[in-house]
C-alpha positions in Angstrom: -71.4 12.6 -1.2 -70.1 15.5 -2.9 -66.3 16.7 -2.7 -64.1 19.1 -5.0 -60.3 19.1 -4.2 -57.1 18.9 -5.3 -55.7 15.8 -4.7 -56.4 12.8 -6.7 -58.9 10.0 -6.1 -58.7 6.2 -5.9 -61.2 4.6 -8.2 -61.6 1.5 -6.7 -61.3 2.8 -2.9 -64.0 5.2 -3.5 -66.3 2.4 -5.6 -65.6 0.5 -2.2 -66.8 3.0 0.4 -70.1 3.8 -1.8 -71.4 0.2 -2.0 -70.4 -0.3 1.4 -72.9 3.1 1.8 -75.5 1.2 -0.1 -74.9 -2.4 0.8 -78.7 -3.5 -0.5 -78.2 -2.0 -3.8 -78.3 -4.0 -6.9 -76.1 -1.6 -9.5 -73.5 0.7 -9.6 -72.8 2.8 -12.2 -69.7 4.6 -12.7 -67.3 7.4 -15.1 -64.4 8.4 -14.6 -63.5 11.6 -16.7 -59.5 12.2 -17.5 -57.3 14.8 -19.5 -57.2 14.3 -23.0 -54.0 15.2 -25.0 -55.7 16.9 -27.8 -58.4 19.6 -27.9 -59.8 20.7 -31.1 -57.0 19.1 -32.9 -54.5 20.7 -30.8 -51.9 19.4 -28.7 -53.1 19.8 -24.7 -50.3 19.7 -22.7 -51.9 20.0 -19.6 -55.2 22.2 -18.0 -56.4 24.0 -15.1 -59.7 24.2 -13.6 -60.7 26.8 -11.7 -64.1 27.1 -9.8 -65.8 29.2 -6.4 -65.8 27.0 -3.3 -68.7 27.0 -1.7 -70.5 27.7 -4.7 -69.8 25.0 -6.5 -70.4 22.4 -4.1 -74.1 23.9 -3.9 -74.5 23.4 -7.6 -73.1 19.8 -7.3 -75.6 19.5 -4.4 -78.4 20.9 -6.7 -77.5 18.5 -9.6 -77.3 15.7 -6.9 -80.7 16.4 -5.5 -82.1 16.1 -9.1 -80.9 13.1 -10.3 -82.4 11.6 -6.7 -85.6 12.9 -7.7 -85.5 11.3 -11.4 -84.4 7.7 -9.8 -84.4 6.0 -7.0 -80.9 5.9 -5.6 -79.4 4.3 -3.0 -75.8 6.4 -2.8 -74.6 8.8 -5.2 -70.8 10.2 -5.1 -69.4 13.1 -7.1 -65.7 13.9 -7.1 -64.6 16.6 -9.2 -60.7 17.6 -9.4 -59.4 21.3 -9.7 -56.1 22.6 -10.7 -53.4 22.3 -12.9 -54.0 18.7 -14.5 -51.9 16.8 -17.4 -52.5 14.3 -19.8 -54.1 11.0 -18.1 -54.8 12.5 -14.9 -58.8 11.8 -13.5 -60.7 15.0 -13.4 -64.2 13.7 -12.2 -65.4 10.9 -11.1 -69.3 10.1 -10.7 -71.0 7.3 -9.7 -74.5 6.0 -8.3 -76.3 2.7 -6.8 -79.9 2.0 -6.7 -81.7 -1.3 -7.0 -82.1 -1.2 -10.4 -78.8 -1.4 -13.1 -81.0 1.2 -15.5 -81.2 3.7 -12.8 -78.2 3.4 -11.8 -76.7 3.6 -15.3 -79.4 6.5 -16.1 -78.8 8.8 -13.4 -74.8 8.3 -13.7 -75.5 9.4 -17.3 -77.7 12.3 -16.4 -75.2 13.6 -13.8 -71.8 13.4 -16.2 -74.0 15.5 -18.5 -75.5 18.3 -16.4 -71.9 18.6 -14.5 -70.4 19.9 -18.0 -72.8 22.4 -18.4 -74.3 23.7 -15.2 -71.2 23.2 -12.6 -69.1 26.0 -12.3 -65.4 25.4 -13.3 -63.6 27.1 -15.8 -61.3 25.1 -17.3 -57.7 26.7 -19.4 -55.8 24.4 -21.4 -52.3 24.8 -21.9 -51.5 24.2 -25.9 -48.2 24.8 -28.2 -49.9 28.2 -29.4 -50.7 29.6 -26.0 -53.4 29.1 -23.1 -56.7 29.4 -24.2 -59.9 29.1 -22.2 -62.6 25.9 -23.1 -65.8 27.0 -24.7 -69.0 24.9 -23.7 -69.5 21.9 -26.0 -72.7 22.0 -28.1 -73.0 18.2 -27.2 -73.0 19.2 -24.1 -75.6 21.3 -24.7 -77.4 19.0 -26.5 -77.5 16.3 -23.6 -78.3 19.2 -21.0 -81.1 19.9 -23.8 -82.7 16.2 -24.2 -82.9 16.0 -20.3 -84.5 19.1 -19.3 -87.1 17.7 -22.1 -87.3 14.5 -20.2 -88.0 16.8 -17.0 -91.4 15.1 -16.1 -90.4 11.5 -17.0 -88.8 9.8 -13.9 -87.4 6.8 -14.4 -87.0 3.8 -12.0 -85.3 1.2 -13.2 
């Protein structure tokens, strides 16, 4: 299950309604991103993300249907946030179940990673000297990197 909106999530509640979907799973794996008060070694006082409905929910769909053909899942949910955001607040929340705990834990892995660099939101932190956009992380990159190079090896658990 894939949704982007504005409202915030509960952790727990949505935890509960994916295991319910996969009731014969084993392992659940599970992040939960949040806004960071720094940035670069500057104050963050809060950020907006901005992204293209419709499009990005096919790219979350995309990055979903990947990860299910690296491991065998059971349920995956993706919940990504968008707008204005402070300090604290959850931006993303990702989980997955499968019979097996390193599946489970792999795939969550694999799907925090390639939602940094291949979903599209745009995100503009608010800081003392002025709004400035956020610049892709090259360890980002590197994860996206040492994936793609693990392309052919699936892994089940």
């Amino acid at each position: 299950m894939i949704r982007v909106q504005e409202d915030d999530f509960d952790v727990g509640a949505e935890l509960d309604r994916l295991t319910e979907e996969a009731r014969g799973c084993g392992a659940v794996s599970c992040f939960v991103g949040l806004v960071r008060d720094f940035s670069g070694g500057e104050t963050v006082s809060a950020m907006t993300l901005e992204h293209y409905p419709g499009m990005t929910e096919r790219q979350l769909g995309k990055i979903e249907a990947e990860a299910r053909e690296r491991w065998p899942l059971d349920a995956v949910l993706i919940v990504h946030r968008h707008g204005r955001l402070e300090p604290g607040d959850r931006i993303v929340l990702v989980a997955t179940a499968s019979a097996h705990r390193r599946a489970a834990i792999d795939a969550c892995s694999f799907l925090i990673d390639w939602l940094k660099t291949r979903a599209p939101f745009w995100k503009l932190e608010e800081t003392p000297e002025g709004d400035r956009w956020v610049d892709a992380d090259p360890g980002d990159t590197e994860a996206e990197e040492r994936w793609a190079a693990r392309e052919g090896k699936r892994g089940h658990g």
